[in-house]
C-alpha positions in Angstrom: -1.1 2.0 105.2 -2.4 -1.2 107.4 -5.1 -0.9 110.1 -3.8 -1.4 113.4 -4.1 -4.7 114.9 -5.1 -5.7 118.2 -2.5 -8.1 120.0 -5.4 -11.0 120.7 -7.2 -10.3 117.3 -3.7 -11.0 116.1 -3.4 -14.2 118.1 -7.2 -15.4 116.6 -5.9 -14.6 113.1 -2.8 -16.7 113.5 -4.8 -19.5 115.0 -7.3 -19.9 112.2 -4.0 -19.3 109.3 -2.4 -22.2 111.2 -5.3 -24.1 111.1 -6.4 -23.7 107.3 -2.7 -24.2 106.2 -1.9 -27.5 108.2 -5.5 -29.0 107.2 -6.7 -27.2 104.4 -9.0 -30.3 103.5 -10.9 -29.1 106.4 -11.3 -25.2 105.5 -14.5 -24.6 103.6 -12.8 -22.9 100.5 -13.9 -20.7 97.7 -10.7 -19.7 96.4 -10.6 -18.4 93.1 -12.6 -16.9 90.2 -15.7 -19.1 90.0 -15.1 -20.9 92.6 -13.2 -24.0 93.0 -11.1 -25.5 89.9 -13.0 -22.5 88.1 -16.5 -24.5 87.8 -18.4 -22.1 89.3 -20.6 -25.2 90.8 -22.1 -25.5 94.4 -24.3 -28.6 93.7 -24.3 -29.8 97.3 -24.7 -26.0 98.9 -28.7 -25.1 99.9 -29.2 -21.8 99.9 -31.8 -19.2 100.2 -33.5 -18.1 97.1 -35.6 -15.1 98.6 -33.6 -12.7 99.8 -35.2 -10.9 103.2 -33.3 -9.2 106.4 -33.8 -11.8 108.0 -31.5 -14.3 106.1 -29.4 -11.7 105.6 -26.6 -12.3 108.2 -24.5 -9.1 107.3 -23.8 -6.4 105.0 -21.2 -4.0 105.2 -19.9 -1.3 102.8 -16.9 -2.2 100.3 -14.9 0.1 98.5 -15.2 0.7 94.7 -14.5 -2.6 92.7 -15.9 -5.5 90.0 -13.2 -8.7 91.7 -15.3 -11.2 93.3 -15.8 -12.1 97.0 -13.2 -15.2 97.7 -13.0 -17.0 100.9 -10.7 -19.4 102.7 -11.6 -21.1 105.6 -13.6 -18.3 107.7 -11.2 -15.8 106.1 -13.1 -13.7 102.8 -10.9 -11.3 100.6 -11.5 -8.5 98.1 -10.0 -5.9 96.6 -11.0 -2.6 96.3 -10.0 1.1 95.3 -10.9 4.6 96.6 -9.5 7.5 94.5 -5.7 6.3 94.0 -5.9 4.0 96.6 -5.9 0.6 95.8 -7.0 -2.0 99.0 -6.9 -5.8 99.5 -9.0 -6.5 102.4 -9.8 -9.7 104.4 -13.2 -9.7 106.0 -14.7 -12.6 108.9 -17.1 -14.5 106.7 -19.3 -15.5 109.4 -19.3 -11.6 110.9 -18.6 -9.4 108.1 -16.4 -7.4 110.5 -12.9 -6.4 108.7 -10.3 -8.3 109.6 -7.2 -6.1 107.9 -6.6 -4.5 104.7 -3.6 -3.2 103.0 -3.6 0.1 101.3 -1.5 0.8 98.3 -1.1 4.1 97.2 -0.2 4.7 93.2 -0.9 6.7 90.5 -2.7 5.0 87.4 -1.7 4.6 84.1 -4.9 3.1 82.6 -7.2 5.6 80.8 -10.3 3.8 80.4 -13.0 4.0 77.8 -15.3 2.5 79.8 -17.4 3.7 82.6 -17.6 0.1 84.0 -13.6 -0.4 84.0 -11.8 -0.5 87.6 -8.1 -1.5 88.4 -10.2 -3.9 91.2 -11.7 -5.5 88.6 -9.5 -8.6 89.0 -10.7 -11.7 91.5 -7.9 -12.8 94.1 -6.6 -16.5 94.4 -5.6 -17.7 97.7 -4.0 -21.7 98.5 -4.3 -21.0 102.6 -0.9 -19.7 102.8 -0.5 -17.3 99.6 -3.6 -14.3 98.9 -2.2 -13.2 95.5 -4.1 -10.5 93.9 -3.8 -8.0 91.1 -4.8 -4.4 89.9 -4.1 -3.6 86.5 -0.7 -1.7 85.8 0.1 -2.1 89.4 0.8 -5.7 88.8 0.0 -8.5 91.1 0.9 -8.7 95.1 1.1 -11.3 97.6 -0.1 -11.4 101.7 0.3 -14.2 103.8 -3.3 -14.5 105.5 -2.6 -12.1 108.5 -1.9 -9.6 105.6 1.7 -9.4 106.0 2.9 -7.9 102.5 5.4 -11.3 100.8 6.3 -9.7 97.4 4.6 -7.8 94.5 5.8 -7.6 90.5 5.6 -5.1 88.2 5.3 -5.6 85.0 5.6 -3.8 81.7 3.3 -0.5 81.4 0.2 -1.0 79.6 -2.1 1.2 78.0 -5.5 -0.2 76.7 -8.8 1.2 76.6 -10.9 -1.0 79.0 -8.1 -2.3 81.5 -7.3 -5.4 82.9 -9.8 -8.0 83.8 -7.6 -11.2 83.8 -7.3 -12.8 87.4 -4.4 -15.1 88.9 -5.1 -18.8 89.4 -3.1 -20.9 92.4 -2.0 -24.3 91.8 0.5 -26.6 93.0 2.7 -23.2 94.3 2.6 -21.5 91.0 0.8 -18.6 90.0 -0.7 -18.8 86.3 -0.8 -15.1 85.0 -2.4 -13.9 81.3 -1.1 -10.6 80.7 -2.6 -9.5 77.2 -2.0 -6.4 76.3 -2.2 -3.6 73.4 1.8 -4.5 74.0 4.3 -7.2 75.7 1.5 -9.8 75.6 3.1 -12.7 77.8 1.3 -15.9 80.0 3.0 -16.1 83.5 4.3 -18.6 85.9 5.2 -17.3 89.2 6.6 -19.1 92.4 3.4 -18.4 95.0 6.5 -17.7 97.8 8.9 -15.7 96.6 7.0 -14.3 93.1 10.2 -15.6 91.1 9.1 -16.2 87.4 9.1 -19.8 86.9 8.3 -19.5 82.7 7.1 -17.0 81.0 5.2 -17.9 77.4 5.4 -14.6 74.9 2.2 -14.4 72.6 3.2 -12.0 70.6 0.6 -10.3 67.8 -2.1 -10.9 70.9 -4.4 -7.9 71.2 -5.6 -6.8 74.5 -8.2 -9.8 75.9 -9.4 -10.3 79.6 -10.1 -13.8 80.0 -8.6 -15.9 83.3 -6.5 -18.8 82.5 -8.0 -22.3 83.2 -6.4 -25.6 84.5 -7.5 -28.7 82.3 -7.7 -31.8 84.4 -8.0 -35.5 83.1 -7.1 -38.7 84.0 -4.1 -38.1 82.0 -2.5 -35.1 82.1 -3.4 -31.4 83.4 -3.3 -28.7 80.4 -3.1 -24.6 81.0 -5.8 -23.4 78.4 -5.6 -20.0 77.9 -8.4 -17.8 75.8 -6.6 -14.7 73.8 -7.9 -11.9 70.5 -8.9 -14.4 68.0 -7.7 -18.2 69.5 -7.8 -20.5 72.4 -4.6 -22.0 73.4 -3.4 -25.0 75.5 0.2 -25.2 77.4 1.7 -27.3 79.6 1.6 -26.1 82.7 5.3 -27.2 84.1 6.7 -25.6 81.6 5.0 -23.4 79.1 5.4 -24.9 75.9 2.5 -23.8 73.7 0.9 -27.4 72.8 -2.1 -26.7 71.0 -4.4 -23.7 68.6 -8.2 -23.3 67.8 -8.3 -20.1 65.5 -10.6 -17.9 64.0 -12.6 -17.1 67.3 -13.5 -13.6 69.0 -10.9 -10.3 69.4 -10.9 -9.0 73.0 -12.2 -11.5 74.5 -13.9 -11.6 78.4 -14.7 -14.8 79.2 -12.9 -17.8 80.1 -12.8 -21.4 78.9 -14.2 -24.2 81.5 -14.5 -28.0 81.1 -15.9 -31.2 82.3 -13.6 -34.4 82.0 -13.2 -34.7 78.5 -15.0 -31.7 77.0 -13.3 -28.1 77.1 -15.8 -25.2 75.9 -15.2 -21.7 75.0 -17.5 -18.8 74.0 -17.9 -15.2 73.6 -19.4 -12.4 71.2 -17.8 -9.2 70.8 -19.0 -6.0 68.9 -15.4 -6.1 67.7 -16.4 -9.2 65.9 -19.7 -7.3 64.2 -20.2 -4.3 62.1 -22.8 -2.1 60.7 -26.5 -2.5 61.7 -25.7 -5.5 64.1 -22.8 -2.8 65.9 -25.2 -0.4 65.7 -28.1 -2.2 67.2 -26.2 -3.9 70.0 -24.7 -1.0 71.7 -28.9 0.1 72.9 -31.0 -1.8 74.7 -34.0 -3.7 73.1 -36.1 -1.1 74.2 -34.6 1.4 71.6 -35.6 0.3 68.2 -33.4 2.1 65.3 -34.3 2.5 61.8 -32.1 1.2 59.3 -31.3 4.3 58.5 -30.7 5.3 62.2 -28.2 1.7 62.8 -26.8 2.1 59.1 -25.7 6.0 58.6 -23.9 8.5 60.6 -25.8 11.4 60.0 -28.8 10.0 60.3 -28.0 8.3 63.9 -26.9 11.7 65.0 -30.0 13.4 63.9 -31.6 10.9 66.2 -29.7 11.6 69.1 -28.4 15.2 68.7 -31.7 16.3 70.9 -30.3 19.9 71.1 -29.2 20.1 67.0 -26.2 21.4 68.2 -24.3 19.0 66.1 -22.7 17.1 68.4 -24.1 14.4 70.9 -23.7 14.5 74.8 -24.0 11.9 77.6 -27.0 13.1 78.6 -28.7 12.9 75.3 -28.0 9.0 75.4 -30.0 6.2 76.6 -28.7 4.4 79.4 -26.7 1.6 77.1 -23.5 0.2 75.8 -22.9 3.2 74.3 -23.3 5.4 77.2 -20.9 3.3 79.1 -18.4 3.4 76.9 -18.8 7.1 75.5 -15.2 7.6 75.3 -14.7 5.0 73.7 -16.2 7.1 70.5 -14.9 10.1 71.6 -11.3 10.3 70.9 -10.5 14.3 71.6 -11.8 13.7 75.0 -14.7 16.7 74.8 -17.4 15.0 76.3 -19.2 15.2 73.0 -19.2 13.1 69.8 -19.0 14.8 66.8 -19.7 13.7 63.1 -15.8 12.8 62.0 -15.8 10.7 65.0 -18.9 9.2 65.0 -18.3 8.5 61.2 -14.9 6.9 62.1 -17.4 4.2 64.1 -19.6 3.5 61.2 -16.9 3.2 58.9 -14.8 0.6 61.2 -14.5 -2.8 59.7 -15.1 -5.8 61.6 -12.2 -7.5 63.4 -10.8 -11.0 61.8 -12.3 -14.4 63.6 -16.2 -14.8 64.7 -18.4 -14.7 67.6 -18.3 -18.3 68.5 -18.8 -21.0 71.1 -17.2 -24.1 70.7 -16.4 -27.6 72.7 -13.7 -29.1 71.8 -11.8 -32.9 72.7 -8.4 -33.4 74.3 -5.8 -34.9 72.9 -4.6 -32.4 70.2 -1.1 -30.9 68.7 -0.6 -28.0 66.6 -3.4 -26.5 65.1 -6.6 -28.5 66.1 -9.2 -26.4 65.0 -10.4 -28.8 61.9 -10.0 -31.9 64.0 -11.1 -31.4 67.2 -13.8 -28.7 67.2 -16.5 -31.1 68.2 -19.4 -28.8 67.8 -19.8 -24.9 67.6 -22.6 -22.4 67.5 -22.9 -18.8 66.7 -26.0 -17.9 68.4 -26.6 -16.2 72.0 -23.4 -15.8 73.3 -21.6 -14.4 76.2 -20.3 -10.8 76.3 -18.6 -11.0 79.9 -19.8 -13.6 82.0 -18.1 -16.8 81.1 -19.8 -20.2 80.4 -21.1 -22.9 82.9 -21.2 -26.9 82.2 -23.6 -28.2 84.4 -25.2 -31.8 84.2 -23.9 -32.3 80.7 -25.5 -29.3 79.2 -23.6 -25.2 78.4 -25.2 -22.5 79.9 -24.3 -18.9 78.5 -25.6 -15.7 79.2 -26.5 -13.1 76.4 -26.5 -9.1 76.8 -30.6 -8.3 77.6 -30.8 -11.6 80.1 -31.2 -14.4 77.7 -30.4 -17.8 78.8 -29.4 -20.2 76.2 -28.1 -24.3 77.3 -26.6 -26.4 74.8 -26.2 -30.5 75.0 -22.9 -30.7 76.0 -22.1 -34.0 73.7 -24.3 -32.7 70.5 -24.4 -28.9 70.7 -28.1 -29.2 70.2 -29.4 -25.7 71.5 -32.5 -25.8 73.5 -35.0 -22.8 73.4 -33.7 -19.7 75.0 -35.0 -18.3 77.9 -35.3 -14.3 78.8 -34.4 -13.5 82.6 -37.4 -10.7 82.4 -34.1 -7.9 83.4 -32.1 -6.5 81.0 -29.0 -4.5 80.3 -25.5 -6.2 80.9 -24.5 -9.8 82.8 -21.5 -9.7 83.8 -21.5 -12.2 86.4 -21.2 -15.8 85.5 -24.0 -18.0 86.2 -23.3 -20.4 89.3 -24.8 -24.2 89.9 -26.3 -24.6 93.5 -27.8 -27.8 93.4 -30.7 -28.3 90.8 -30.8 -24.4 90.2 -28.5 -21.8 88.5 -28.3 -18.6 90.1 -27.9 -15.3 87.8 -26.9 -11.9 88.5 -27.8 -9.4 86.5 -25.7 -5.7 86.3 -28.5 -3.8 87.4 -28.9 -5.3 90.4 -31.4 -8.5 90.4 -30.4 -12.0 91.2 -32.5 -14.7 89.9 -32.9 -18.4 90.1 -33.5 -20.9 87.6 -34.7 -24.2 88.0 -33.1 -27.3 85.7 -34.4 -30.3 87.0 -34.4 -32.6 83.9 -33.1 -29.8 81.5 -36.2 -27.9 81.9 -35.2 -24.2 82.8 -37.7 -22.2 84.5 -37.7 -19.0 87.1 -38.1 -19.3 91.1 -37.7 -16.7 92.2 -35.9 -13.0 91.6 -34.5 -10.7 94.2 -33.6 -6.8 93.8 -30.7 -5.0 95.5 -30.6 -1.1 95.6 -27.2 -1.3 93.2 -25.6 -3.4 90.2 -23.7 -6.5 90.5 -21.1 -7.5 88.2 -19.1 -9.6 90.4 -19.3 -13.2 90.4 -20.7 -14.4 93.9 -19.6 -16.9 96.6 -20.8 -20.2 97.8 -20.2 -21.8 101.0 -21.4 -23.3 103.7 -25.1 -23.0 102.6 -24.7 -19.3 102.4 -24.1 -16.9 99.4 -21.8 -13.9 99.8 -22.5 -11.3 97.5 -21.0 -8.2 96.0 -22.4 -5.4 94.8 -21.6 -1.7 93.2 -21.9 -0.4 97.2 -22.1 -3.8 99.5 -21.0 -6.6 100.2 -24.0 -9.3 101.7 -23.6 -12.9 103.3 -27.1 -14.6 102.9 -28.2 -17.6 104.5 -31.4 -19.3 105.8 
């Protein structure tokens, strides 16, 4: 169902499409996941870094979603989804007022295990002609920019525990796709007009993973690099022909791989990768110190927990933590409750193969490069969701509890972490705007941190009334921001 237009609102729309499509060097574009080319870099964008009403040029209400704000031109799309109702919308970015939306009614397959899970959880990708989205089993769809539907594809049912977090990338007309899955794992290339399947690469013996494809570009050549459950892989874009391996890295992955000329990195830490005390001990807050006992031993973590001694442990008699959030997870007869042959199923679970890693790596490779072109790697304070950012030659990664950690791009020499002061989950990835990195923390803050001369320090810290675990916006001096409840454009 479509909100009706008005004939000269129609007319604007049509104007400003035109516009953007015959000189789309002159639309001011964020139009992808992390921004342009995937960077997540606004180095020449000054923006506020207090947060007050009055810099805050609008905030409207958005529907339930994790994808992230993108805009083209004055044109800003999300997706959304109330009950079985799954929305793309297109807002004015200058207004906030909505511009159309397309409703798509369906019934979900996806049971998740996670509170935080959402078939909007993927970003759009728009080229000023194409918007092409996608929610989970629905598949992906593509508008035109006055929301005319173009063409959608289904693809094979999936069922995995935490959904699908994977978004499309545009380039040159073709859609890049990573479909990962418990089953029918397969990377994608779509025609952007008619959604014909240009290639399709099978990676068969993937697990599930959630990371968005990224488009190398040298002087050279242009590689698709593509992070799956336990390697990173580079294809040729034209025609999907897997051209290179690095193995042994993370199962179920989240982030995504990002580069600068001639140095590609990858990183991510996953309690699949970990077991006993460390599993234990990272599914709570810092604030919730376990025994060894407690972190080691079934029975003795559900004495700790079971406040009631009924023998089985509740929602309510958790912590706010990983383990709350993905309670069903644990709790495979779908009670509400844990008991002790499920929560002794947990402690008993072996670790996954491959290790919590971040690497950089050199182009050039064939085959199997992961002894010859693994320039540097680290195992310490990595990403769970939000996805590493190269800026001025040095890595910056985001760990669970707000911990800020920058590597020497060329060395891997790891400077001393920093701690963000919030904690819980970061989901969002970190974004350069000019000689600060801005951070957005799941419950709700938004700090900045200065790195003049590699020296990181806070500025400043701002506090919304809800989470945040989509990546922001930046354009045109102004930050557009999404939380669990709004959406906010922020300017000085």
């Amino acid at each position: 169902m479509r909100e009706p237009y008005s004939s000269i609102l129609m007319l604007a729309l049509s104007a400003v499409s035109s516009a953007s499509a015959e000189n789309p060097d002159s639309a001011k574009q964020w139009p992808q996941f992390r921004g342009p080319k995937g960077h997540a870099i606004a180095s020449a964008q000054q923006v506020p870094h207090q947060f007050t009403k009055t810099n805050t040029q609008w905030k409207r209400p958005v529907p339930e979603g994790s994808s992230s704000p993108i805009i083209w031109g004055n044109k800003l799309f999300l997706t959304g989804m109330d009950g079985k109702t799954l929305s793309v919308l297109c807002y004015n970015r200058l207004t906030g007022v909505e511009l159309w939306r397309d409703e798509l009614r369906c019934e979900f397959e996806e049971d998740y295990q996670h509170d935080d899970c959402t078939p909007a959880a993927a970003t759009s990708c728009c080229n000023g002609e194409q918007l092409i989205s996608s929610f989970g089993t629905f598949g992906l769809i593509a508008h035109d920019m006055l929301g005319k539907e173009l063409w959608r594809r289904k693809f094979q049912n999936r069922s995995d525990a935490f959904g699908s977090g994977s978004s499309p990338i545009l380039s040159g007309g073709n859609v890049f796709f990573l479909r990962d899955t418990s089953q029918y794992s397969a990377l994608f290339c779509l025609d952007a007009k008619s959604g014909k399947v240009q290639w399709s690469a099978q990676r068969s013996g993937f697990a599930a993973s959630y990371s968005t494809p990224y488009l190398w570009e040298r002087a050279d050549t242009t590689e698709l690099v593509v992070a799956g459950s336990g390697s990173l892989d580079g294809y040729d874009p034209e025609t999907g022909e897997q051209l290179w391996t690095v193995t042994g890295l993370p199962a179920f992955i989240c982030p995504s791989p990002v580069a600068n000329d001639d140095r590609l990195v990858f990183g991510a830490w996953t309690t699949a990768n970990v077991g006993g005390e460390e599993r234990t001990r990272a599914g709570f807050a810092s604030d919730v110190q376990l025994t060894e006992l407690e972190s080691s031993n079934a029975a003795a973590f559900m004495k700790r927990f079971d406040q009631d001694a009924d023998g089985y442990i509740s929602r309510s008699e958790l912590p706010a933590s990983r383990f709350l959030d993905a309670f069903r997870f644990i709790d495979h007869d779908k009670s509400d409750t844990w008991d002790m042959p499920e929560l002794q199923g947990f402690f008993d679970s072996k670790p996954a193969a491959g290790r919590n890693l971040l690497v950089a790596i050199k182009p050039g490779g064939r085959g199997d490069i992961t002894d010859t072109h693994v320039l540097w790697e680290s195992t310490k304070n990595l990403p769970y969701v939000s996805s590493p950012l190269i800026y001025k030659k040095r890595v910056y990664c985001l760990k669970k509890g707000g911990l800020l950690t920058s590597w020497d791009l060329e060395t891997g020499e790891m400077q001393r972490p920093m701690r963000m002061g919030v904690g819980g989950e970061y989901y969002a990835t970190p974004i350069a705007i000019g000689d600060h990195i801005m951070i957005a923390a799941a419950r709700g803050a938004v700090m900045f941190v200065s790195v003049v001369d590699g020296k990181a320090r806070i500025i400043a810290k701002n506090t919304f009334e809800s989470g945040i675990a989509a990546t922001p916006a930046v354009i045109d001096q102004t930050l557009y921001i999404r939380t669990d409840k709004y959406l906010y454009a922020i300017r000085n």
